[in-house]
N, C-alpha and C positions, 0 to 999 in steps of 0.2 A: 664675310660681308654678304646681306642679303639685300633685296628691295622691295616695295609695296606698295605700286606706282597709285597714286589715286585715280587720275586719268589713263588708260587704256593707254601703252605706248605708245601703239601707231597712232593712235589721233591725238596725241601728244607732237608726235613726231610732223605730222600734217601741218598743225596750228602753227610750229615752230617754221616751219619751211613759210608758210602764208607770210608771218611776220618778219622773216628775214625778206622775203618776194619786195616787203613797202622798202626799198632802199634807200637810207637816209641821202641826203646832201652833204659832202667833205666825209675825209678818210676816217678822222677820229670819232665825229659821230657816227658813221657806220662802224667801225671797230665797238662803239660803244653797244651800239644796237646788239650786236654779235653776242657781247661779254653780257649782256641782258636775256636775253632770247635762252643762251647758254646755261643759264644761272635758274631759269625760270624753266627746263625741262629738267637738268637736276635736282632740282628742290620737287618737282613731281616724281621723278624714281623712289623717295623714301629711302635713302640708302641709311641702311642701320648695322653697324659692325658687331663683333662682340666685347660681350662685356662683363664674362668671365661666370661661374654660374649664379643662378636663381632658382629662388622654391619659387614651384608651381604645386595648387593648390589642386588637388582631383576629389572630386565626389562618385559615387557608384549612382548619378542620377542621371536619366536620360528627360528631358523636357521639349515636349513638342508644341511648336506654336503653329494653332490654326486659326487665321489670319481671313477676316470675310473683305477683301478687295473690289466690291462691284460699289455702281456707283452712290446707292444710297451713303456708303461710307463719306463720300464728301460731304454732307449733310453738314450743315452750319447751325449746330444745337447744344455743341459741349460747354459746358461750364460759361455759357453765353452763346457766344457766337462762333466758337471754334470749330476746325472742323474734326470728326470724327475720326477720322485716317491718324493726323496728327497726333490724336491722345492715345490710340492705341501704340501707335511707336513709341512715344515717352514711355508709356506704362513696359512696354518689352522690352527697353532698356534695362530700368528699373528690376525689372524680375532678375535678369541676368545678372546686375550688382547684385542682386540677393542669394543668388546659386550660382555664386563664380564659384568656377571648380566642376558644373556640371556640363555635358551635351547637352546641345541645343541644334532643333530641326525645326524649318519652317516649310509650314504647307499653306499657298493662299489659295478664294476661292472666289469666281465670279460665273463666268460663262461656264467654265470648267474650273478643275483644281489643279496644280501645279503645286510637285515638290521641289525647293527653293532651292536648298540644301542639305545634305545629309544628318549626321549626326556630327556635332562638332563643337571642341572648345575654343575653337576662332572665334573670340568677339567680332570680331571686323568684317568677316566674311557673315557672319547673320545679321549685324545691321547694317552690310550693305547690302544686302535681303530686303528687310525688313524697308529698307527707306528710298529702294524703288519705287515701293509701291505709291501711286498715284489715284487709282480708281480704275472704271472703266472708260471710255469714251463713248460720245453719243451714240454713233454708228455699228460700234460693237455689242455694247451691251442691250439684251432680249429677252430679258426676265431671269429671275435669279433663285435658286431655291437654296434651304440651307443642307439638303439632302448631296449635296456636290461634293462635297470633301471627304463623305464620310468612308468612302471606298478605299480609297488614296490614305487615309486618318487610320484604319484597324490596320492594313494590311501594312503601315509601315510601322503598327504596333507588336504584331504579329512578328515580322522578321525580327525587329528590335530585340523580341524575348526569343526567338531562337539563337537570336547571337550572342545572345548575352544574358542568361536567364538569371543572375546573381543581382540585376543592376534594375534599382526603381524606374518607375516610368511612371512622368505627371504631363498631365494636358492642360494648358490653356487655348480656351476657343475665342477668338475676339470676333464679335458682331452686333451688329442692331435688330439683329432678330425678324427682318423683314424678308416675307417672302412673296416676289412679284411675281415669280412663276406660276398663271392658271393652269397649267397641264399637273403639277404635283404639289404635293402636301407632304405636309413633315414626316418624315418616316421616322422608325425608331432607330437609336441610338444603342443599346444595350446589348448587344450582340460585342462592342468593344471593353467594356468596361472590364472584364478578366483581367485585360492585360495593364490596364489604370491601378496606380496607387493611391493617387491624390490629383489634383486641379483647379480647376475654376470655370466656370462660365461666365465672361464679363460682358456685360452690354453696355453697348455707346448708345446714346440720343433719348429725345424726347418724345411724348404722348402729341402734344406740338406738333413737332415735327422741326424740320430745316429746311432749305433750299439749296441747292447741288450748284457749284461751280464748274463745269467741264469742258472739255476738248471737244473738236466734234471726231479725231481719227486720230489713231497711232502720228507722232510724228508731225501734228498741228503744233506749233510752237508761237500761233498767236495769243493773245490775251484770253482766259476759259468767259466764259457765259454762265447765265445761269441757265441750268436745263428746263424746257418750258413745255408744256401741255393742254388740251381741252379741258374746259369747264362743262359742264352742263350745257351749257348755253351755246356750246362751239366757241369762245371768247379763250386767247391763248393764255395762259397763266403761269406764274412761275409753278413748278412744278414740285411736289415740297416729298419729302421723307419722312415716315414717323417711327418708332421703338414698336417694336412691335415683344413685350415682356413673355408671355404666354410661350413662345415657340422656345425660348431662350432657357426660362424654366423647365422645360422637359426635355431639351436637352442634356442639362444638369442631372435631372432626376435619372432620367435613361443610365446615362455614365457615374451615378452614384459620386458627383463634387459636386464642392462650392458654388453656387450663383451670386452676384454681385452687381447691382446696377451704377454705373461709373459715370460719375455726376461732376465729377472736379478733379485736378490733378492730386490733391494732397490723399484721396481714399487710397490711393496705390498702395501707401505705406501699410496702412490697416488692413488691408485685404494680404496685402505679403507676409506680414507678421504675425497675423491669425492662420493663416495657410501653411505656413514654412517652417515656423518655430519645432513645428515636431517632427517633421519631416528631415531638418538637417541634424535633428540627434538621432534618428536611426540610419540615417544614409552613413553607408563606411565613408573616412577622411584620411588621404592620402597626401603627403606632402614629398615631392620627388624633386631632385635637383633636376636641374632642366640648361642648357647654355641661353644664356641673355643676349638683346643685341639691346646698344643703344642709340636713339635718333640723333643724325647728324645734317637735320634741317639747319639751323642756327648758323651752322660754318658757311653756306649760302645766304643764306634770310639776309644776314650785317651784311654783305657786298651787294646785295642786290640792292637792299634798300638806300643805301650810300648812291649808288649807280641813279636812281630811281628820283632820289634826292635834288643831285647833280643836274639831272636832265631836267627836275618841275623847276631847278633856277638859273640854268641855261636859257630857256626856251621863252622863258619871263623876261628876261634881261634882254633875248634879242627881238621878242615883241614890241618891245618901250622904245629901239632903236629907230 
């Protein structure tokens, strides 16, 4: 038996005490409260038993995703009005159904760069990576350049091929290509490309541009804003983000892959299938038995929801009283 709590124990464990703390009125409603509360931290553990083996599927591919997080990324310009953070998640979903069986590391980048996660075939633990991510916040973020990640980007290319110099290695870079940073300009890129098989350069947003919804600090859980600025005139304005193509393209070039300007959700498919197709007939294909477990939500889910039931026509019935 293992588990996979979605919520962090302890502030599982917190919540649960809070909600027991509101003490119903009468024994059986509190017993009931109890067998809810109960029901409602177990079904957060994920408890998953086994379930005897299964093929798992192994690729000799290592795939790193760098991930641009500052806050032009909330830019409201994808495929309308969407925001730019959003489609790159969708889209790194996507890749990963296309090279299941492969490693996956994520490096994001704003103020600085931060690696996410290692190398790994943990779906779960890359896009809960991956779906942190938020932006920056007003008060943090101070101009952003795309030269951030690229230190953090070779050097975990570099170990990658010392540990494993048998095993492909492909980049995807996700950004808008914008760089507010006036202290630096785009450096070059090509200094990593040795250790690249294949990739991509995708860029999010418009010539337009968008408008940014944010926070103002870590840990503001009011409603975001939109991020606002001087005009010429001194007069506040929304403050907008635009695509910036150029920088994006030579990143590409530098690292010898793909660029792709990502205009809608459906390009993912064409941009993977032009990319991948040859890529997964030279990757070696490994198929190893592995032990399974299987989810055992559902044995909770039916009594909670019965329980849950009970209580929305209880509490109607003693309303009408």
């Amino acid at each position: 038996m293992t588990t996979n709590p979605i919520i962090p124990i302890w502030l599982m464990t917190i919540l649960c005490i809070l909600m027991l703390a509101m003490k119903r009125k009468g024994i059986w409603n509190y017993i009931r409260q109890i067998l809810i509360v109960g029901l409602i931290f177990t079904l957060n553990l994920r408890i998953m038993v086994p379930s005897g083996e299964v093929e798992k599927r192994e690729m000799n591919l290592d795939v790193l995703l760098v991930i641009d997080n500052s806050m032009s990324m909330l830019a409201e310009d994808y495929d309308g009005n969407g925001r730019r953070i959003d489609a790159v998640k969708s889209d790194c979903e996507y890749i990963m159904d296309k090279l299941e069986g492969a490693h996956f590391s994520v490096i994001e980048f704003g103020n600085v760069a931060y690696r996410l996660t290692p190398f790994t075939s943990d779906r779960d633990i890359i896009m809960t990576a991956i779906n942190s991510m938020e932006g920056q916040t007003q008060y943090y973020a101070n101009g952003t350049t795309l030269n951030t990640p690229f230190i953090m980007m070779k050097d975990t290319l570099e170990r990658a091929e010392e540990q494993n110099p048998d095993r492909l290695r492909l980049v995807y870079f996700f950004s808008d290509g914008e760089n507010t940073s006036k202290k630096q300009k785009l450096g070059s890129f090509k200094s990593a490309e040795p250790y690249i098989y294949s990739g991509a350069v995708l860029g999010y947003g418009t010539e337009k541009g968008g408008k940014m919804k944010v926070h103002s600090y870590e840990g503001d859980y009011g409603e975001p804003f939109y991020m606002q600025t001087r005009d010429s005139k001194g007069k506040l304005v929304d403050a907008i983000s635009k695509y910036d193509e150029k920088n994006l393209k030579l990143i590409a070039s530098d690292l010898e892959i793909f660029y792709y300007h990502m205009t809608k959700p459906s390009m993912i498919r064409d941009v993977i299938a032009e990319n991948t197709d040859y890529i997964t007939k030279v990757a070696d294909m490994d198929t190893n038995k592995v032990n399974g477990y299987a989810e055992t939500y559902y044995w909770f889910a039916i009594p909670l929801a019965v329980l849950l039931i009970y209580d929305l026509v209880y509490y109607k019935w003693r309303l009408k009283e």
